[in-house]
ZAPA-63577 format. One record per residue (C-alpha): x, y, z negated. Coordinates in steps of 0.05 Angstrom, whole numbers, padded with zeros to 5 digits, always signed. Example, Ala and Ser with C-alpha at 12.3 -4.5 7.8 and 13.67 -1.06 7.14 Angstrom:
2
+00246-00090-00156
+00273-00021-00143
END
This chain:
520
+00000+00000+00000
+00052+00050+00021
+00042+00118+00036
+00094+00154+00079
+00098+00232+00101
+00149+00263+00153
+00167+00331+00152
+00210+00359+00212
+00256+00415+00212
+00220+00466+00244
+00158+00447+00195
+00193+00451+00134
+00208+00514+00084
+00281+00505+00082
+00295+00471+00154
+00310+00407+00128
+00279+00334+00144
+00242+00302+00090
+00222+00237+00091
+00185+00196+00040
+00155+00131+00015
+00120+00106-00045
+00099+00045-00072
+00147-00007-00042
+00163-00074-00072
+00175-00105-00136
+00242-00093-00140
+00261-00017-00154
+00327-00016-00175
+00359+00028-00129
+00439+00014-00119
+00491+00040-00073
+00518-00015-00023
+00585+00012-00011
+00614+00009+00068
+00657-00054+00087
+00699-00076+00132
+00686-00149+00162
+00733-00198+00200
+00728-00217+00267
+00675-00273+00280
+00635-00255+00215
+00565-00279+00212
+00507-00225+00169
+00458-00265+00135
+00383-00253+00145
+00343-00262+00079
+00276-00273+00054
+00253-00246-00014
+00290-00179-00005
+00238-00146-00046
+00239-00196-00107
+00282-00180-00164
+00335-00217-00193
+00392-00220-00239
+00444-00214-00190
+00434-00156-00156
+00484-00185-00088
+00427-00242-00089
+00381-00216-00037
+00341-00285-00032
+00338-00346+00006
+00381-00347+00083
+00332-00355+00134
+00384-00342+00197
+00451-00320+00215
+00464-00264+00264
+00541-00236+00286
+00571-00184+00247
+00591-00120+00263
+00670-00090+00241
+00646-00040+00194
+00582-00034+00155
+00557+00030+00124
+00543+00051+00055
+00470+00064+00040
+00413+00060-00022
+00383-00004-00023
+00320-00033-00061
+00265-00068-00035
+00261-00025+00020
+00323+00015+00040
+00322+00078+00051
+00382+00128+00069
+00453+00112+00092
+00521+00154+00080
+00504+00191+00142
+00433+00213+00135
+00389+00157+00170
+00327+00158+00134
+00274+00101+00136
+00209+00097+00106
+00161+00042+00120
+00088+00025+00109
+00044-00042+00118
-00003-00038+00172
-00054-00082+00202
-00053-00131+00260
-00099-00161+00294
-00116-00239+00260
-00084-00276+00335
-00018-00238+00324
+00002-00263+00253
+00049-00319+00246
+00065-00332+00167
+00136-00375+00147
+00135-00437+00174
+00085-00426+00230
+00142-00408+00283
+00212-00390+00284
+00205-00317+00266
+00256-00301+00210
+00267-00227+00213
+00228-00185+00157
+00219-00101+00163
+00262-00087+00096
+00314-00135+00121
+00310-00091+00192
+00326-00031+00155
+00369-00055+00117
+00411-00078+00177
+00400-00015+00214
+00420+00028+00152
+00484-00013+00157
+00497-00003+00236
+00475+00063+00256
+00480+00132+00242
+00425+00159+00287
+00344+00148+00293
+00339+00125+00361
+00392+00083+00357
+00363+00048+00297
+00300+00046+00335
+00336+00003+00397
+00376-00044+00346
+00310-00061+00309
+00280-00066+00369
+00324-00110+00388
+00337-00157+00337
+00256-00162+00327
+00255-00193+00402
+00310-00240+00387
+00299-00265+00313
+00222-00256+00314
+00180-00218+00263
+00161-00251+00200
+00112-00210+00152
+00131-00202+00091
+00070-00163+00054
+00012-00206+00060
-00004-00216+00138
+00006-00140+00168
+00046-00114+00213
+00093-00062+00207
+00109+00018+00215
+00170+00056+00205
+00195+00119+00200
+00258+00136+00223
+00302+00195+00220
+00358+00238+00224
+00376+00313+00213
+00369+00320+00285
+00320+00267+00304
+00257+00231+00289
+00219+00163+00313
+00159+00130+00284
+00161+00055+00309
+00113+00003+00298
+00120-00074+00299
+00071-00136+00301
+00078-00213+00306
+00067-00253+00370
+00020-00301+00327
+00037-00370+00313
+00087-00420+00348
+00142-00380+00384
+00207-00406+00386
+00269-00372+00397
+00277-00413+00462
+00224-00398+00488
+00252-00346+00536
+00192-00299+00495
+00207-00240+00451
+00186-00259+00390
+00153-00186+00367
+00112-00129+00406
+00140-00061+00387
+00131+00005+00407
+00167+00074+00383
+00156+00145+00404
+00197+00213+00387
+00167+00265+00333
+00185+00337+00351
+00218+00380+00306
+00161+00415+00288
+00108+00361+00265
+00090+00326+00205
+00056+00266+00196
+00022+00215+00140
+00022+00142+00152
-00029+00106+00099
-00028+00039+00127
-00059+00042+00190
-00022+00041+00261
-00009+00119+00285
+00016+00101+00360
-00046+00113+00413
-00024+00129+00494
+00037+00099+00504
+00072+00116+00583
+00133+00074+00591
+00167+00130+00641
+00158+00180+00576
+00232+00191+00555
+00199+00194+00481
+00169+00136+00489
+00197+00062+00483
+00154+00000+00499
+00183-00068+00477
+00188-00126+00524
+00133-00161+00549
+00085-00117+00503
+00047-00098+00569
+00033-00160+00594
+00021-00192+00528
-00032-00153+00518
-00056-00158+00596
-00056-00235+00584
-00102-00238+00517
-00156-00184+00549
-00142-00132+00505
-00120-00086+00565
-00143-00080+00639
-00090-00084+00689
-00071-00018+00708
-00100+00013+00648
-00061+00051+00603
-00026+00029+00542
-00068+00043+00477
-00019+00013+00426
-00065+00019+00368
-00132-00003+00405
-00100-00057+00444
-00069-00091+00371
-00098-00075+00317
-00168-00087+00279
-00227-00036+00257
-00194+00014+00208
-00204+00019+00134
-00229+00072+00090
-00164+00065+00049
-00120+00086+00107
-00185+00141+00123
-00181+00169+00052
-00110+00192+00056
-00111+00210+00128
-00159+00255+00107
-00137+00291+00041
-00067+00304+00087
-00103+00328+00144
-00150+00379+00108
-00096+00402+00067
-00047+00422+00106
-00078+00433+00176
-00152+00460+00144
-00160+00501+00213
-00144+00454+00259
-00213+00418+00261
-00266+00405+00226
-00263+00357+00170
-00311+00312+00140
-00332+00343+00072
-00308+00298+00011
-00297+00351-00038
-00350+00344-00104
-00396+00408-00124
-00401+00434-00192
-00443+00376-00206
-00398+00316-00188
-00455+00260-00212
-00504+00292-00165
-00462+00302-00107
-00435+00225-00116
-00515+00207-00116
-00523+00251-00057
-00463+00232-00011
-00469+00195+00058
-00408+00143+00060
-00404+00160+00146
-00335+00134+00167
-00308+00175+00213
-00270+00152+00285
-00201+00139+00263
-00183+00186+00324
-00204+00247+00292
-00132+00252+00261
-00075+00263+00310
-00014+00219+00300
+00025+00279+00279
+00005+00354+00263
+00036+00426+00267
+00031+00449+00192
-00012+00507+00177
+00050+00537+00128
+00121+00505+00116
+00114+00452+00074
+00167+00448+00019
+00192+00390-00029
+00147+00412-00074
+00085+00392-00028
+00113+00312-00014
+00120+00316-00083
+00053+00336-00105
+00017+00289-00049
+00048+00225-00077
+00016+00246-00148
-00053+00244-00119
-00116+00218-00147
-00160+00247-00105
-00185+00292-00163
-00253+00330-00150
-00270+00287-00089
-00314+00236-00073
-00259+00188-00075
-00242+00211-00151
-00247+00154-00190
-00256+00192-00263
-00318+00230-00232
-00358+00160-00225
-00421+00162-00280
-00399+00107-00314
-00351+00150-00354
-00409+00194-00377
-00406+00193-00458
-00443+00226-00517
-00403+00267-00567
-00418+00261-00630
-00474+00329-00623
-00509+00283-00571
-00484+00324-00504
-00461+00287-00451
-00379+00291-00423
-00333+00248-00389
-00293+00197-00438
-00220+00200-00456
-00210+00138-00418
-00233+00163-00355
-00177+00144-00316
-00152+00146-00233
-00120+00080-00248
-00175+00029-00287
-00145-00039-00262
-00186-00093-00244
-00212-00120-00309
-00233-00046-00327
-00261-00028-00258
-00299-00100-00265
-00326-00086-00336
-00357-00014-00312
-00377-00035-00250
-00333+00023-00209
-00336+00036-00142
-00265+00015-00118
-00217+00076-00094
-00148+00078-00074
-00101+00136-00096
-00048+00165-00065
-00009+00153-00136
-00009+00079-00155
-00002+00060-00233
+00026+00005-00208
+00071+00037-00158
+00146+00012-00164
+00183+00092-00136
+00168+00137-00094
+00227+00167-00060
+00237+00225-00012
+00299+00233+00023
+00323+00302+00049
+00367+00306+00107
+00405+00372+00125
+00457+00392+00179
+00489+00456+00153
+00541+00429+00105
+00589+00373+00101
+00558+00307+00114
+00577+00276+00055
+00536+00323+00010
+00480+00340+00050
+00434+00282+00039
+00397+00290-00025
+00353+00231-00050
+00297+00240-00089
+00269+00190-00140
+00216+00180-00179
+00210+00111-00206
+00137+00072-00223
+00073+00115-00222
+00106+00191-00195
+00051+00224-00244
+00086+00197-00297
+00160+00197-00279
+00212+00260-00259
+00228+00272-00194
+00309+00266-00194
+00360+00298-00145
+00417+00250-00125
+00471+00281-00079
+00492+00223-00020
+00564+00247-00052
+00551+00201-00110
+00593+00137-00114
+00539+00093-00158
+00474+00105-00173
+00472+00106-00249
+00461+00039-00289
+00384+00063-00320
+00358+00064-00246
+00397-00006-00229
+00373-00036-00297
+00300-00067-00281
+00266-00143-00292
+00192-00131-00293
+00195-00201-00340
+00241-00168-00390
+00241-00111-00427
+00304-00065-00422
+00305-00001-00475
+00371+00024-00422
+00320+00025-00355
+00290+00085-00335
+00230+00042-00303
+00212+00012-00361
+00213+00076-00399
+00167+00111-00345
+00118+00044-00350
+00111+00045-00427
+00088+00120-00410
+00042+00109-00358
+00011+00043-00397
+00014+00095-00458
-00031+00145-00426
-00091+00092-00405
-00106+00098-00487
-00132+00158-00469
-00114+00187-00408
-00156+00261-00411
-00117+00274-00472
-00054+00247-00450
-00057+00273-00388
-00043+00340-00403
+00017+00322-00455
+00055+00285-00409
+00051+00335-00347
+00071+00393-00384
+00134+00351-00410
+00144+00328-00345
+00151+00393-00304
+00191+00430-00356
+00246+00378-00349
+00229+00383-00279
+00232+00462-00282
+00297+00458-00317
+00328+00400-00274
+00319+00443-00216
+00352+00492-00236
+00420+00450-00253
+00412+00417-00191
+00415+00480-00143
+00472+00504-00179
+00506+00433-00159
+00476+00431-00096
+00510+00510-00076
+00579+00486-00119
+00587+00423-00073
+00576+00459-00003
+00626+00504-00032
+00675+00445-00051
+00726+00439+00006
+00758+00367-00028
+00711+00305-00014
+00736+00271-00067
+00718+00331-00119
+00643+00324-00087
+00645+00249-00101
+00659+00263-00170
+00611+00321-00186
+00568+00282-00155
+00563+00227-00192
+00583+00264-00260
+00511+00299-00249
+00479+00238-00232
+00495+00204-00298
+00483+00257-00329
+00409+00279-00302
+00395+00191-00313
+00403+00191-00380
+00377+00259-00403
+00312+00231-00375
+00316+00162-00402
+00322+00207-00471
+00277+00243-00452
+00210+00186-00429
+00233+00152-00490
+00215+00212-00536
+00151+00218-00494
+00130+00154-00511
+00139+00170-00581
+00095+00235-00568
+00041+00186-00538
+00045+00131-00595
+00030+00186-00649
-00025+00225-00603
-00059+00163-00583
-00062+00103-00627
-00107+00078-00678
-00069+00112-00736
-00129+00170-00726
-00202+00175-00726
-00213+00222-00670
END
């Protein structure tokens, strides 16, 4: 359930790229795989399981297949999904949804080549977006596509601080071989210009698609694939998202829609979700009409520059005073203790499943996810040295409860509280699990804790900000590489455990203001 936004140059406040993605996969320790050098006649592994956490963080799961390595390999962040290498190739990737005759699950054909283990190649190979594009395209043709969240398909985001692709791959369904002469994935990419920005919320963004576009690239076969199953009319027109993919979902609607209206109000208009003053009677009153998934372009022309601050703010969405705002539902409605009716302290955007069952809720998807793993955004800028222009941006579990934190490309490790994470074993040194007991901390009571934890969070934020610009100007300054490198990562340890000090005390905060040691 990832949620990715793309910001070009010319559509940003300060001219940089940003980038993002949130949710991801289980694993969210984020480590720096440092650049190598390989011998001649070196094989690279291709796993399965990248996602899953374990002890040993060079385990990256089970060898499916065995491709040739290249001489040298660069450095870049990895996690479940990798994101940004040593010279500022950004990915971001979200599920999507293929049609049912496309999927092919392990075991059910020779395809052995998963999107985080794409990226994660392609972070170690190139240095530019459409080159990335071409290798993954590539290697998806050769190795075949194997899904690796449920039975989707895939989309990615790729960039650079010049350039910017969105490509999207699905299966061929079940049975291909890699001898079968067949490529053993349909994919498709097309160029973003410089002054566009985008949302993908699960859903395929690629529509027209003309092979002789130079911005445009059309995997093999993918034509006449989709000529030979009926799904397009010889000498029709490629429709990439008609021709492979099922009905949309109001999941992928929801957030299509909250980006569009925000940030490109004029452009159209926009189906009216927003709640009146009486939220019950507007919720009574509302028409559920799903719109054409068409009505949002693949990529807009913001309406102002959109800053850090705005990627930042979208992936703590809950959709509040919408129709899609889970606290507004009825079943929160209380008495007080004077007999007037107001929304409980447990109203929550995040109920789970046994909660949402018990009040019968109406099921709603926020852009924030309580059970999120990071959100990251990565910044990409051309104007200084390459080594500290990067600047990835972390915030780890549910974003509305967790710091966003600045980490320079300069810095040799990422800091041990952001590599220290089992989901099956508490650790008091990882920043995750101090963000989780917060976030599990606030569904006591989450109208009262709430407020309490976002003022705490944006005055470290406030504060943070201010350190890190002072960095940011004293390493373009910094003429000696090796003096970067070390402020760097001097700041980065630093910032780590000031907020693993700082979520700790926070929790304390939330034990005292919301547990059972009070009548309230």
């Amino acid at each position: 359930m990832c949620t990715v936004i793309f910001v070009g140059p010319g559509a940003s406040a300060d001219g940089s790229t940003l980038l993002s993605h949130s949710d991801t996969g289980q694993d969210s320790r984020v480590r720096r795989v440092p650049a190598a050098t390989h011998e001649p006649g070196s094989v690279a592994s291709l796993y399965a399981g990248i996602q899953d956490v374990r002890p040993d963080p060079e385990d990256f799961g089970e060898v499916l297949g065995q491709i040739p390595q290249v001489a040298r390999t660069h450095a870049y962040l990895h996690s479940a999904y990798p994101h940004l290498n040593e010279h500022q190739l950004a990915l971001a990737e979200s599920t999507t949804s293929q049609r049912p005759e496309l999927v092919a699950l392990r075991g059910e054909g020779e395809g052995c080549l998963t999107i985080e283990q794409a990226m994660a190649l392609a972070l170690q190979r190139c240095t530019q977006a459409q080159e990335a594009v071409e290798l993954i395209g590539r290697l998806m043709e050769a190795q075949g596509f194997l899904p690796s969240c449920g039975d989707g398909g895939e989309l990615l985001l790729l960039a650079d601080p010049q350039d910017a692709w969105v490509m999207e791959v699905f299966g061929v369904g079940k049975g291909w071989r890699k001898d079968s002469g067949q490529p053993g994935a349909l994919w498709a990419a097309r160029r973003i210009a410089r002054d566009q920005a985008l949302v993908v919320a699960n859903w395929s963004v690629l529509t027209e698609l003309a092979p002789a576009d130079p911005d445009v690239r059309i995997g093999r076969g993918v034509i006449e694939f989709a000529q030979a199953r009926g799904w397009l009319a010889p000498g029709q027109s490629l429709h990439w998202r008609n021709a492979f993919t099922p009905l949309p979902r109001e999941w992928a609607l929801s957030r299509l829609w909250l980006f569009h209206q925000r940030f490109a109000p004029s452009l159209r208009e926009w189906p009216q979700r927003q709640l009146g003053p009486d939220a019950h009677q507007t919720l009574d009153a509302y028409v559920q009409a799903l719109e054409p998934i068409d009505l949002y372009p693949m990529s807009i022309r913001p309406e102002r520059p959109l800053a850090l601050a705005d990627l930042m703010a979208f992936h703590r969405d809950t959709f509040a005073g919408t129709v899609y705002d889970l606290t507004a539902q009825p079943q929160w409605t209380v008495q007080d203790s004077e007999g007037k009716s107001r929304k409980s302290e447990l109203a929550t955007p995040f109920p789970g499943p046994e909660l949402t069952r018990l009040l019968r809720l109406t099921r709603r998807r926020p852009v924030a996810r309580h059970f999120g793993h990071y959100a990251a955004i990565s910044q990409l800028r051309s104007d200084r040295a390459h080594d500290a222009a990067g600047v990835y941006w972390l915030a780890l579990d549910n974003p509305i409860a967790a710091p966003w934190l600045p980490f320079s490309l300069a810095t040799r490790q990422m800091p041990e509280p952001v590599r220290d994470y089992d989901p099956d074993r508490f650790s008091t040194g990882s920043l995750r699990w101090a963000v989780d007991f917060v976030d599990n901390l606030m569904r006591l009571g989450w109208q009262r804790a709430l407020p309490l934890v976002q003022q705490r969070r944006d005055a470290f934020e406030a504060a943070l900000q201010s350190e890190w610009l002072l960095l940011d100007a004293a390493l373009a300054r910094e003429p000696d590489a090796a003096k970067r490198s070390a402020q760097a990562t001097a700041f980065a340890e630093s910032t780590v455990q000031r907020a693993l000090q700082r979520w700790v005390e926070l929790r304390h905060e939330l034990l005292v203001q919301l547990t059972n040691n009070r009548w309230v």
